[in-house]
N, C-alpha and C positions, 0 to 999 in steps of 0.2 A: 494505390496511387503513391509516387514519390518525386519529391520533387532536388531534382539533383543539384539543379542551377540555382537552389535556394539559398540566400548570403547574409539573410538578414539574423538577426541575435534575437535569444527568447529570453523574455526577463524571468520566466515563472525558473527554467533552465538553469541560467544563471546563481540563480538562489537559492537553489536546490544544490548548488556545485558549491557556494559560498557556507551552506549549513552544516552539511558534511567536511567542509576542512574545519571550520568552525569546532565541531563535536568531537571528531577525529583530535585536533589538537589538543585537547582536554583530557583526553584518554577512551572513551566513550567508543562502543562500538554500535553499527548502526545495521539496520534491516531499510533497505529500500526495496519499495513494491511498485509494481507497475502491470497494469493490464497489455501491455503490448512490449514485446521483444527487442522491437527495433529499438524502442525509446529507450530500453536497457544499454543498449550496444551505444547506442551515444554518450551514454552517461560512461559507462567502460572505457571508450574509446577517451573521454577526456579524462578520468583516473590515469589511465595508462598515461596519458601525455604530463600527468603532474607525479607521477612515481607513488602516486598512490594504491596501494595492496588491493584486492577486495575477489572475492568468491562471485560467481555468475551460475545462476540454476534456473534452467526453464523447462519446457515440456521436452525439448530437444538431448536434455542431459542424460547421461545413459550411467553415471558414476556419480551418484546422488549421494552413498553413503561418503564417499570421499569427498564430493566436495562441502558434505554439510562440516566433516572431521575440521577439514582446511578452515572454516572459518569459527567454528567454536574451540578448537584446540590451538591456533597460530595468533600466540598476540599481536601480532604485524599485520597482520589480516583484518583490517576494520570495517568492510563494507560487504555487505552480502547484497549482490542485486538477483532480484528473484520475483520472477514471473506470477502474479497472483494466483494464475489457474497451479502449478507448478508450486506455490510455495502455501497452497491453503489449509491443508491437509500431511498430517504425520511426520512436523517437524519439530523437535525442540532445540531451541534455539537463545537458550539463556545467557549467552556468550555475550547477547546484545541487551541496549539498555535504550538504545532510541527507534523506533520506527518511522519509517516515513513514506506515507501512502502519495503516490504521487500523480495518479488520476484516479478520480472515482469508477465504481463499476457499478452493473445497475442494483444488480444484487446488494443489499449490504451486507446481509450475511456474509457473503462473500470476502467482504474485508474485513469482517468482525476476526472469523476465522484468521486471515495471515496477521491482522493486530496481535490474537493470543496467541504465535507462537514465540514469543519472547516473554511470556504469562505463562510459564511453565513451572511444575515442579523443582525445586532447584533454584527459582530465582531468586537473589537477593538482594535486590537494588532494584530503585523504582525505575520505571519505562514510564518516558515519554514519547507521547504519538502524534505527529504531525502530518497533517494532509493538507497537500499543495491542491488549489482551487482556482482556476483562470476565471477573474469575475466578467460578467457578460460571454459567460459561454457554453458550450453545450456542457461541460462540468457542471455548471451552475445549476444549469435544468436537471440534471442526472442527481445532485445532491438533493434538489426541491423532490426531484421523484420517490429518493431514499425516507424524505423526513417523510412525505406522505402516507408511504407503504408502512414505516417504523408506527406512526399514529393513529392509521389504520388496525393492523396487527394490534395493537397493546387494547385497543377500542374493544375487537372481541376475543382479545385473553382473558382482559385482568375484569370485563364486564357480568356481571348475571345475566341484562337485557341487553346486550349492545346494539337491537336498533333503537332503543331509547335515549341513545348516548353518540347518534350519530346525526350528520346534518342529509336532511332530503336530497340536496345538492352528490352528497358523496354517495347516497345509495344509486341514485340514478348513474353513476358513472360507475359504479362496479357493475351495473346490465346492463348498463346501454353501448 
């Protein structure tokens, strides 16, 4: 679904565009993630209109080694926008020093994974990780669902007994 005739401004948008010239001006290079493509292509579309550099990778790329080259070798190159599914897996990407996850996925693993590719061998400066979260929205729920699944998981890792360590409540909802 798209909505063409749509005119109105998005704050979360907005300050995602204000972070990145923010970091960028510092010298800092950044990893922006995103579960969907289009929402990339907006964010590109308004780089491009402020003359700002940045590298674009998604499931669609078919020159992946060049353009990872382009943004880890091109100091002028600060923004790598990159498709979660697309950037999860078999990148290093020490170039950057910010991430910024800009919608949740249900998986977390999922994001865990594009988080550490800027946690690579090679790095030497701290990464900071930022994830953008629209309050009262289905993010919202999708982040409540990640804490659940994370506290559930650690319940029967790190347990001996874990149904001794778990509420009635949560067992009836993994069968039921």
């Amino acid at each position: 679904m798209t909505f063409e005739d749509y005119s109105s401004d998005s704050g979360k948008f907005e300050t995602v565009l204000q972070d990145i010239e923010s970091v960028i001006s510092e010298g800092h290079k950044i990893l922006v993630f995103s579960s969907f493509v289009k929402h990339l292509n907006l964010y590109a579309d308004s780089l491009n209109i402020k003359g700002i550099r940045y590298a674009l990778l998604t499931g669609a790329s078919t020159n992946r080694e060049k353009i990872v080259n382009s943004f880890q070798n091109d100091p002028d190159n600060k923004v790598f926008l990159i498709s979660l599914k697309a950037g999860g897996t078999g990148l290093n990407l020490t170039a950057a020093d910010y991430v910024f996850i800009l919608d949740p996925w249900w998986n977390p693993a999922s994001e865990m994974q594009a988080m550490s590719r800027a946690h690579r061998i090679g790095q030497d400066k701290s990464v900071f990780i930022y994830r953008y979260i629209t309050t009262n929205s289905i993010e919202e729920k999708i982040v409540r669902l990640q804490e659940k699944k994370s506290k559930l998981a650690d319940t029967f890792i790190t347990s001996n007994n874990p149904l001794k360590d778990i509420e009635i409540q949560d067992i009836l909802k993994l069968i039921g």
